[in-house]
N, C-alpha and C positions, 0 to 999 in steps of 0.2 A: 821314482815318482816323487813330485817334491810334493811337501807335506801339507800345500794348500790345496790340494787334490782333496784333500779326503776330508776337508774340514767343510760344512758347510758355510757361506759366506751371507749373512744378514745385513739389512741395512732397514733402522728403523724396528728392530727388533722384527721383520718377518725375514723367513727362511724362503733365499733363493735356490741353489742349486749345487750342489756340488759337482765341479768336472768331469772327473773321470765317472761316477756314476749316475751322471747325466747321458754321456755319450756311448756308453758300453751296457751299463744296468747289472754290474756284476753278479749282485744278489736280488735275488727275488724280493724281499725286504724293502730292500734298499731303491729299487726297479720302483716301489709305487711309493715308497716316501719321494720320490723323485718328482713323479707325475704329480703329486701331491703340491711340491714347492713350486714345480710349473705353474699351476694354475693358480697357487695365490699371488707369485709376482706379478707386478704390472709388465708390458713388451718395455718401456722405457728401463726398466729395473733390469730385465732381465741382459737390453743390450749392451749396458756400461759395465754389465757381469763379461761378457763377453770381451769386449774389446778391452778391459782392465787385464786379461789372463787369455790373450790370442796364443801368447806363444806356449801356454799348456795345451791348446786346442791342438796347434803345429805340432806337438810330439804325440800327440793320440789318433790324429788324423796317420801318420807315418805307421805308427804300431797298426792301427787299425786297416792300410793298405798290406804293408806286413804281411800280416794273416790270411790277409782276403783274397788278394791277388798273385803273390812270392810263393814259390813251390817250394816246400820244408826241403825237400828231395834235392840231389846232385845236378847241376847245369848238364844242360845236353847241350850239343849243334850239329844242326840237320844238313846243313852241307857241309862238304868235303871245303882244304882251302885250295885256292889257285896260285900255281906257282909259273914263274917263268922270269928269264932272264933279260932283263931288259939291256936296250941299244939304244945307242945317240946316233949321229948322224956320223961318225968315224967309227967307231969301234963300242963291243957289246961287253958288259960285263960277266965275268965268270961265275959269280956267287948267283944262287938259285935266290927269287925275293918271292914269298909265300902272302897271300891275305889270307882276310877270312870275314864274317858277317858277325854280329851281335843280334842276339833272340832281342833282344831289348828290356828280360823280364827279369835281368839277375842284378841288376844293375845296383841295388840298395844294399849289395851285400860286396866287399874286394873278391874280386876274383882274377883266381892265376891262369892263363894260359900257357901249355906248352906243347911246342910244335916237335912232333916226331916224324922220325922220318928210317926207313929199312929198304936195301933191297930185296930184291924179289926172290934171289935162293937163301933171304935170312944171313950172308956173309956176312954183312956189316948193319949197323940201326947207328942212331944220336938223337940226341933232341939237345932245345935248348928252350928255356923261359925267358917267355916274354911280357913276362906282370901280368898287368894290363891295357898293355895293345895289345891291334888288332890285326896284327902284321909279324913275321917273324924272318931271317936270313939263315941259309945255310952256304955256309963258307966251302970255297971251293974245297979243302983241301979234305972237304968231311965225303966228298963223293967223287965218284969215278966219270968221266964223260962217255957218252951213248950207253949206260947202262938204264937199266930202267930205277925206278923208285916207287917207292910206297907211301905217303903223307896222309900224317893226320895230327889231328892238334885234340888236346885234352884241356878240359879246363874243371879247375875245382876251387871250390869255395867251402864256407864251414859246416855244411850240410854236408858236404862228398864232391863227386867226382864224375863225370862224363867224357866221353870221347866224341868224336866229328866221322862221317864215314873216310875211306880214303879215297884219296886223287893218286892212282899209278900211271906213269908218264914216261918217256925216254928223257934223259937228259938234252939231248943232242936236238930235239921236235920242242922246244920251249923258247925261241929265241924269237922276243920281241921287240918287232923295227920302231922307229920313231914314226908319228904324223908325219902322213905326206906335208907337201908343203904348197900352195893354191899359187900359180906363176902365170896362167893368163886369164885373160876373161875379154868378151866381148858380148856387144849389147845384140847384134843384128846376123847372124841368131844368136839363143844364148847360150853360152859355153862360157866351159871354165876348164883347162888344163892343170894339174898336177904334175908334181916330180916326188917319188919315192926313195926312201934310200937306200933299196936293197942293190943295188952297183956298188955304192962306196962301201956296204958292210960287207962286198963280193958273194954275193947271193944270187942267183935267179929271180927278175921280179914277178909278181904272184898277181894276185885279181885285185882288184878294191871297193867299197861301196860308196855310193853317196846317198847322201839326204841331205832334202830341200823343204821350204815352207818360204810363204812372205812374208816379209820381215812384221809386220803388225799382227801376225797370228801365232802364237807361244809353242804351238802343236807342232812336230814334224812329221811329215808323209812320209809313209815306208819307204824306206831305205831301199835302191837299187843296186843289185850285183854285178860281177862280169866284166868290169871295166879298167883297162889298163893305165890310160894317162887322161883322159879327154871326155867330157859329158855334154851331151846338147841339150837342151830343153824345149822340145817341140811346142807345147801347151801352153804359152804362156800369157799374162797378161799386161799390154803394152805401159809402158812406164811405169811398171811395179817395180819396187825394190825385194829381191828372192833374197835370201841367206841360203849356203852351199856351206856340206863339211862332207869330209873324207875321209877312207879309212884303209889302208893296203897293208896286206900282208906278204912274207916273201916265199921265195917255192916251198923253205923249209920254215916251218913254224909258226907262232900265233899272231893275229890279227892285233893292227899296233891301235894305239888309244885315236877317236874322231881328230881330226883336227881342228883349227881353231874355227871359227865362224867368218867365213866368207863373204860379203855385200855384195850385190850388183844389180842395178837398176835397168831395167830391158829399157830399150827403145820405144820413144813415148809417140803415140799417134790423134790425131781430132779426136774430140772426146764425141760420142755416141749417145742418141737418144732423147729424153726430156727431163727435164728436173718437176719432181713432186711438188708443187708448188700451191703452198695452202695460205689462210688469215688464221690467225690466233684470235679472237673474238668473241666480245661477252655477246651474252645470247638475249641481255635484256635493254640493250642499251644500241646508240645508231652506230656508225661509220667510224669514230673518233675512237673507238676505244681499241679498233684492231691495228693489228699488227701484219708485215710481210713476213712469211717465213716458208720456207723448202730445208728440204732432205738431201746430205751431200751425196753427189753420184756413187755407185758401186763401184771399186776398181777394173773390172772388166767393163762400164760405160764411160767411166775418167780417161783410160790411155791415160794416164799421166799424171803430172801433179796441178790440180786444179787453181791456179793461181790468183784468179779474180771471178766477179760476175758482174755481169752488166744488167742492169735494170734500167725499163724504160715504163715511165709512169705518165697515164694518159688520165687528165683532168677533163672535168664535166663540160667546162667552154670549150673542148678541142684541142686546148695546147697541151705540148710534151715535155719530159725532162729526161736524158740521157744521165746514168749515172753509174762510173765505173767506184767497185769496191774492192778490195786486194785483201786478200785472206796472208796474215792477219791485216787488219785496219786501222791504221796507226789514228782516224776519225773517229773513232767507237762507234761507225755505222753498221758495221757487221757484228755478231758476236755468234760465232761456232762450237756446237758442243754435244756429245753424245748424237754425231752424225745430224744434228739441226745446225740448221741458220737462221737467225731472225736479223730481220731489217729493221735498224731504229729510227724510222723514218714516219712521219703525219703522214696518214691516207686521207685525211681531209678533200673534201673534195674532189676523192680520185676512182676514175668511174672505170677501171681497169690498169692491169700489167702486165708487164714483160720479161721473165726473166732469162738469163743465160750463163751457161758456166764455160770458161776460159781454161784454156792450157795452153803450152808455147805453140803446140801446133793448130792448135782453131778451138771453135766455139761449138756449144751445140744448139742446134732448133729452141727459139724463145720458145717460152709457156708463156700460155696467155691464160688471163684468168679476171674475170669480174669480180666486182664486187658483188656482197649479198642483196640479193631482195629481200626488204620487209615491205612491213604493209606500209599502209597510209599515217600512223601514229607514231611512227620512226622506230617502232620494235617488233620483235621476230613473234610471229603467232605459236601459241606452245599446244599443240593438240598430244596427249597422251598416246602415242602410237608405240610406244618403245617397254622392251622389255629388260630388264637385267638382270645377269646372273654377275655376282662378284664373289672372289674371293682376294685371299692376297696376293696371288701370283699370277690370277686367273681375272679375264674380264670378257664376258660372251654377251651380245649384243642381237637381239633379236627385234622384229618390225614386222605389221601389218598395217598396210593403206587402207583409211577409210575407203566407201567404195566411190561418196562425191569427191572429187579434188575442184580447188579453183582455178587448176590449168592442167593441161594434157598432159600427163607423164609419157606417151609413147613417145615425144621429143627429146626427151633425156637418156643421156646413153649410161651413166651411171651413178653410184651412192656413195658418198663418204658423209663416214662416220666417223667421229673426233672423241674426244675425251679430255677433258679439262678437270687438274687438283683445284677446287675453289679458293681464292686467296693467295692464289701464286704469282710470281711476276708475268712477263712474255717469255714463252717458250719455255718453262719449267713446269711438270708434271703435266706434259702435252702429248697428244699423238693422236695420229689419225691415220685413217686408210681409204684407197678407195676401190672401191670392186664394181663388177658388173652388175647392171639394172636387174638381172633376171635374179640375183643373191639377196635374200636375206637375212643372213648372219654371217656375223665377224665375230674372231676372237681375238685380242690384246693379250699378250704376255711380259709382265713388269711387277712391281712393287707396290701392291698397294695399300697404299698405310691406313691398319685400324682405326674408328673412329673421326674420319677426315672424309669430306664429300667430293666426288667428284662428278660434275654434269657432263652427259652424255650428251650429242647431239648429232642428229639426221639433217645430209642435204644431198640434194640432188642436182647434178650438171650436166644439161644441155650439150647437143654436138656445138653451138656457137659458146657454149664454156658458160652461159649463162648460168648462175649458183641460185637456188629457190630453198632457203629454208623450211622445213617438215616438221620437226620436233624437236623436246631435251628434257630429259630423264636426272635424276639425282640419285645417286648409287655409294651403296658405302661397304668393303668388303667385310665391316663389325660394327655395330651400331651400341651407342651407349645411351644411359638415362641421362634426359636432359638437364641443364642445368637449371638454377635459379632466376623467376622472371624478372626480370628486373624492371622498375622504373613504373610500378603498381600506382597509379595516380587514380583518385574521384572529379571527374572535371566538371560536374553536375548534379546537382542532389535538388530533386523533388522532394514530395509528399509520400510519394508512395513508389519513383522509381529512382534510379541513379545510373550518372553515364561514367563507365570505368574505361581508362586509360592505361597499355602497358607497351615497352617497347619488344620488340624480337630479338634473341643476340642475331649478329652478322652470320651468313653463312656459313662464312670457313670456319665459326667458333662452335657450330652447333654438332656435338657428337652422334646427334643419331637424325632422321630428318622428324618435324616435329608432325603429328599428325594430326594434334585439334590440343585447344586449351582446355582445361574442366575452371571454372567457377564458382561457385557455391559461398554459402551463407554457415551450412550445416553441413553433416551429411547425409541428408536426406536430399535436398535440395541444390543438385547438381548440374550446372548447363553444360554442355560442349560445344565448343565454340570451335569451327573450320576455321583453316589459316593456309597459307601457301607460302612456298621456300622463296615466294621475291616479295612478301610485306614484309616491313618493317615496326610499322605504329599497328595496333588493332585496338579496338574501340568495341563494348560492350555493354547494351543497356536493360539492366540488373530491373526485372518489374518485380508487382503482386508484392509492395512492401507497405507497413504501416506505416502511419505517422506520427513525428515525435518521438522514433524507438533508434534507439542504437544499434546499431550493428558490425560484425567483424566478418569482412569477405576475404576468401582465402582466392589463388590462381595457382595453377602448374601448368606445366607442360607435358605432354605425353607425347612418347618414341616407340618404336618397335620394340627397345629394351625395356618399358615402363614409364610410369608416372615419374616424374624429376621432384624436388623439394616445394614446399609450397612457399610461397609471398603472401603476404597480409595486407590489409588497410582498414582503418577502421572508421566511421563517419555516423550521421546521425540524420536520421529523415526530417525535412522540415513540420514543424507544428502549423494548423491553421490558426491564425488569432480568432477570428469570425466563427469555427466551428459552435461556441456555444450559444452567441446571437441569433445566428442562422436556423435554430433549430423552431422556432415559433412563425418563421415566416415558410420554414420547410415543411409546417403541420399544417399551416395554412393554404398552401400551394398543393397539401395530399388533401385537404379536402374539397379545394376547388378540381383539380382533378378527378375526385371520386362522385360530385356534380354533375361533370360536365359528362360523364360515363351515362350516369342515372338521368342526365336527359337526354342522350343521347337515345337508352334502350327506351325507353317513353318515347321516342318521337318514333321507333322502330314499331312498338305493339299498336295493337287494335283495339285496348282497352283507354287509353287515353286520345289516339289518335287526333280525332274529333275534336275533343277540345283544345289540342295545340293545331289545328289546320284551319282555315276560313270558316266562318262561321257560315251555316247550311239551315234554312228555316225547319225549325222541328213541330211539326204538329203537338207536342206533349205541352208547349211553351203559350199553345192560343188558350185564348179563356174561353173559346170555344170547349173545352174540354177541364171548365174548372169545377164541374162538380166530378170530375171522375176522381174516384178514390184510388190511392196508388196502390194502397194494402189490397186492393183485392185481386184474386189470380189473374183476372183477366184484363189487369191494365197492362201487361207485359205482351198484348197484343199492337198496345196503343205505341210501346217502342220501336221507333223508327231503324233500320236494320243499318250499320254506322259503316260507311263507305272511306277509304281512303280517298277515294276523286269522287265526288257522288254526282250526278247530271241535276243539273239543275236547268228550269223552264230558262228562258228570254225575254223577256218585257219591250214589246215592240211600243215603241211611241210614236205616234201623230197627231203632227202637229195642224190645227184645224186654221186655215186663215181668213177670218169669214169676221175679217174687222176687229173693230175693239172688242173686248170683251168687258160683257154689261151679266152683271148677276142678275138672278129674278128669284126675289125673295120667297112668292108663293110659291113655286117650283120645288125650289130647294125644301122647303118644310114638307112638301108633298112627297121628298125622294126622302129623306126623314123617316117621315112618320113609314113607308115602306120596308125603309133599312130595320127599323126598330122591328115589323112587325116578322121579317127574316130571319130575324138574329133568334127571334122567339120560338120559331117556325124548325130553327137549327138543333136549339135548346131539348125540344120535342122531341125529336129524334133518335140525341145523344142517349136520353131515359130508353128509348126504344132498345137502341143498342148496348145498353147494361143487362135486356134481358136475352139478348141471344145466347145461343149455346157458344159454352169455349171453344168449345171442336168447331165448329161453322166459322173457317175462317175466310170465305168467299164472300157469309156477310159482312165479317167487318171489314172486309178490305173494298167491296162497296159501297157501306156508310162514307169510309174514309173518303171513295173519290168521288162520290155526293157532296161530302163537305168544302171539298174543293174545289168543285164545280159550281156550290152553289153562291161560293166566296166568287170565284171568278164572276160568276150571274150579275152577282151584286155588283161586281165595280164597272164592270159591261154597264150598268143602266145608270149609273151617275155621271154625268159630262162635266160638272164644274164642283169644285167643294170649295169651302173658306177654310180659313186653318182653323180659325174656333171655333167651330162644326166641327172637325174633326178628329181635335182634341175630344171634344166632349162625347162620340161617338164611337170612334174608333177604339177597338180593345188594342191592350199594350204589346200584344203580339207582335199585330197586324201593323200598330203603330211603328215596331222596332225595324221592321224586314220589310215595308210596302212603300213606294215613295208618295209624297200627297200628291193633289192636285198642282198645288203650287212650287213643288219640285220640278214637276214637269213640265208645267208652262215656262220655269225660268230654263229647263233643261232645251 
């Protein structure tokens, strides 16, 4: 052990590790000062530890298999070896040539082999060493011919010693012929003849086997017995290329090594069938973006070697284009690969096609196939019908229909479902299938890589081949925490709110699918913000903020795996200049409001009513009634009961036409000196009714329409007045609520 093993190696004066009890822990001690120098190096500290002393690690890793795996104990070998005499196509050699196998486990140590060998009454034994090979010879001259033998082989190394069981054999029964050798073949049927060489070694010839496969398949089919020169292949598939090998043994002795690998291509016929013939196509975008592509025929539907296809492409005005391609395609029109083909051709414009696959002897039945329906806005409606289950190797696909559709499905005879890597060219990380209408699941088997999304998507086609998109799903067989958002912008700042700006990464960049943003200020105050795998920009307007204050808004992203890092922006709410101007005409605007409240509920009660509504003659207001004292209890009979609409009389006027009109002085002094003695008459009365009882309220309400009556009496008997007569007469009541004489004559 070299002496930088055992020294600790420091950089910086801390202690990393030393080697060998790093990796072993010989001592208990030593075991946790270990763990100890672990955890104070840093991982960069420790790697240049590493890679500075790999090849001390190289000699402990060895000791340390060594130990673990190398048996202390003597080699053994569990079979016996195999001996026999091999032949050429003239003559067989005499010396006996022995093999044997390797365990595989002693390997790190020299080991000797040596091959023994005795007859069976013990007359004679030898052996001879063969280091280490794997093979040993016994010279003619060490054994006798057709007796029997006994073999075995011993092999020891510095532990000890082991033996192999034995092989006992005739010498005379070990005589091995050469490969046949493959002399005819034809295509129609297939056959292949053979010649042996048990004649020229003058032997009886014996059975032989074949086995077959085609040639693109690595696996061989069990081998057939039985057969002297000649093999047919009933089963086959027309213009496939088979590989044949062969193996005969002679009357006497061991079965000679396969022969070499034999070609032959059967007879090719019209290829059979329809080609699978799909678009490669984003699911968010119109016509321009797909591609043509099909699946190369089966060998049992080719017959043969598929040489070209013809495509015929029908445009929306009706006209067509014929268009042969030849595998390979020296045009870069075709490009083929893992059993795809796509077409590098604009479907622009192209309202269906035709495909067909060629061999020398014919073509098969075109496929016909539409392009997609979308809607009206040039993209595929996305309704959530689809379900996924992914793993890495694994992709299951499951679907339920709404129960309205916007067209008939019992017209559609079947479903495919696609799968698309996002972010890959055409026809890389592709594949589709289609099954019958009555199937609801399908399952894919392939590679599908961690953290990478792939859209699923549902469609359905018509017996006239018509394609109706259904749905498409985003599916990841490991999802990871999202990244960093990028491109956190304020494109708006109020007062109090602000409009936030950030971009989405690209699909194919996002490891897990995003499920909402969070936002926030704090952590108290947190939004989540929906989003869907086809935006790009999203837009966020941040309320309930003050004004003039600063603040710091954070965004992430959240996945199935978790919240991703957060992004920053920091900005500042606007100030109002006006806020402290405002606030004198805002005190004054609450008290015209609190005004217009407080007349509002006045104009609503019964206690002010009255005096904001039309003015209503109140008996309390005549001077009819100006000795009454208010103090005493029973003027609050003399209160008039306060009506919201109160009925009031109508003052009919007629007009007399009975010529000019001429005053008469004595007249009027006579209707005078009456009114005066009335008013006195009234006066009398009023006293009257001070002394009634307060409870007697039938007489005041008597008096009262006496009073009224007796006012109406009075203006009944005046036919003319002056106006100054009736200034000077008239109380200011009557004057205020009664129209004069002279009102009504101009009236």
């Amino acid at each position: 052990m070299s002496p930088h093993a055992s020294q600790p190696v420091t950089r910086n004066g801390r202690v990393l590790v030393g080697a060998s009890k790093v990796i072993f822990g010989f001592q208990t001690n030593t075991r946790y000062r270990m763990i100890a120098a672990y955890r104070s190096a840093s991982v960069s500290e420790a790697l240049r530890f590493f890679t500075a002393h790999m090849w001390i690690l190289s000699v402990l890793l060895l000791v340390f298999q060594t130990n673990c795996f190398t048996s202390t104990g003597p080699p053994a070998l569990s079979s016996p070896p195999e001996c026999f005499m091999p032949c050429d196509e003239k003559s067989c050699i005499s010396d006996i040539h022995c093999t044997w196998e390797d365990r595989g486990l002693d390997h790190l140590f020299p080991t000797n082999y040596i091959l023994h060998w005795k007859t069976t009454d013990n007359n004679s034994r030898g052996n001879v060493t063969s280091s280490n090979s794997l093979k040993g010879v016994i010279q003619r001259e060490d054994f006798i011919n057709h007796e029997e033998l006994s073999v075995w082989v011993e092999a020891e190394n510095q532990h000890g010693s082991g033996n192999s069981k034995e092989n006992v054999f005739n010498t005379a029964d070990i005589i091995k012929p050469p490969p046949p050798k493959v002399t005819l073949t034809q295509q129609e049927p297939l056959e292949i003849e053979w010649l042996s060489f048990c004649d020229e070694l003058q032997f009886s010839a014996g059975t032989c086997d074949v086995r077959y496969r085609i040639d693109t398949n690595p696996v061989w089919s069990k081998y057939e017995s039985g057969f002297l020169q000649t093999y047919v292949l009933d089963n086959y598939l027309p213009g496939t290329v088979y590989a044949f090998q062969v193996r005969c043994a002679c009357r006497i002795g061991l079965m000679s090594d396969w022969s070499a690998v034999h070609k032959i291509r059967s007879e090719g016929k019209a290829p059979v069938g329809e080609l699978d013939v799909w678009m490669d196509c984003s699911t968010t975008t119109g016509l321009l973006d797909c591609i043509l592509i099909w699946k190369e025929l089966p060998l049992f539907l080719a017959r043969g070697v598929i040489m070209a296809y013809e495509v015929v492409l029908f445009y929306s005005n009706g006209t067509s284009v014929l268009l042969n391609v030849f595998t390979p395609d020296p045009k870069g029109l075709l490009t083929c690969s893992e059993m795809q083909c796509y077409f590098n051709c604009s479907l622009k414009d192209i309202s269906s096609v035709n495909v067909s696959a060629l061999n020398a002897h014919g073509a098969t039945v075109p496929s016909h196939l539409k392009m997609p329906i979308l809607d009206s806005s040039g993209q595929e409606k996305d309704d959530q019908i689809i379900n996924l289950m992914m793993t890495e190797q694994n992709l299951t696909v499951s679907w339920e229909l709404p129960t309205q559709q916007p067209y008939n499905l019992k017209i559609y005879e079947e479903y495919v479902v696609q799968y698309k890597q996002v972010g890959t060219p055409p026809g890389v990380g592709f594949d589709w299938v289609k099954v019958n209408k009555s199937q609801k699941v399908v399952f894919f088997k392939g590679h599908f890589r961690n953290y990478t999304p792939y859209r699923v998507s549902l469609f359905t086609v018509s017996h006239g081949k018509n394609v109706h998109f259904l749905s498409s799903n985003i599916g990841y067989s490991l999802e990871g925490a999202p990244s960093k958002v990028q491109s956190l912008k304020v494109l708006s700042i109020a007062d109090t709110q602000v409009t936030l700006f950030w971009e989405s990464d690209p699909l194919y960049k996002q490891k897990g699918l995003v499920l909402y943003y969070q936002v926030g200020t704090d952590s108290i105050n947190v939004y989540n913000v929906s989003t869907s795998p086809l935006s790009s920009n999203e837009t966020f307007v941040l309320k309930s903020l003050r004004p003039g204050q600063e603040y710091q808004v954070w965004i992430r992203a959240v996945t199935k795996a978790g919240p991703g890092a957060n992004n920053t922006a920091t900005f500042k709410t606007i100030q109002l200049e006006n806020d402290v101007s405002l606030l004198p005409s805002l005190t004054a605007l609450f008290l015209l409001l609190v005004a217009l409240l407080f007349f509002l509920w006045c104009y609503t009660s019964d206690k002010v009513g009255l005096w904001l509504s039309e003015k209503v003659p109140d008996p309390s207001n005549s001077q009819i009634f100006k000795h009454l004292k208010m103090n005493d209890a029973s003027a609050s009979i003399f209160i008039p009961i306060l009506e919201r609409h109160p009925s009031i009389s109508v003052l009919e006027v007629v007009n007399r036409f009975s010529g000019d009109f001429k005053p008469n002085l004595e007249k009027s002094l006579a209707d005078k000196s009456a009114r005066h003695d009335e008013i006195l008459h009234i006066d009398r009365h009023n006293e009257q009714k001070l002394a009634c009882d307060r409870a007697d309220q039938r007489c005041r309400r008597e008096e009262y329409s006496k009073m009224v009556d007796s006012d109406e009496e009075g203006n009944n008997k005046v036919d003319s007045w002056s106006s100054s007569e009736e200034e000077e007469f008239t109380p200011g009541y009557e004057k205020h609520f009664m129209p004069t004489a002279l009102d009504i004559l101009e009236g």
